[in-house]
N, C-alpha and C positions, 0 to 999 in steps of 0.2 A: 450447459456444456459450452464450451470455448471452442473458437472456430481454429480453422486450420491455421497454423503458424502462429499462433498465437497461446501465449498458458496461463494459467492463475497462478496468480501471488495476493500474499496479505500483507497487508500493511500493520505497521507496529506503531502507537506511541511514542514520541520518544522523550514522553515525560514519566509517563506511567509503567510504559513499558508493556500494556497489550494490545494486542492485536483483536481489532476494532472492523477491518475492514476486507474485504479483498476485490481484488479489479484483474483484468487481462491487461496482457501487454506483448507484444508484436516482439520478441526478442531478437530479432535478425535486426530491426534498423533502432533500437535501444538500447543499447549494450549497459551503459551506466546506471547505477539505482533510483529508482523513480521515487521522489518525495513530493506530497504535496499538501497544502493542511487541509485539515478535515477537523469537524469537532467530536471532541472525544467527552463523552456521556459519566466517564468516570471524575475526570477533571473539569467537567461541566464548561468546556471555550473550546476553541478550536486550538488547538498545536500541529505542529510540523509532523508528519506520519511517514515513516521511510520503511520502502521494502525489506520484508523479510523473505528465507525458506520456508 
């Protein structure tokens, strides 16, 4: 459960193109789309993983 002012979101691939992962994030003081790498188990390395809906 995510705390107050705060929501989940997933993150996508954006080599592969799924969605691998999901985190909170504080929407009032991050307005822009949070990227950050992570390895993806599909493409076996790490790649750039950018938020999705």
């Amino acid at each position: 459960m995510a705390r107050a002012g705060r929501e989940i979101i997933t993150l996508q691939c954006t080599e592969c193109k799924r969605r691998n992962y999901t985190t909170t994030k504080n929407r009032k003081t991050m307005t822009e789309k949070l990227e950050l790498k992570k390895f993806c188990r599909h493409d076996r390395k790490h790649t750039p993983h950018r938020e999705t809906k």
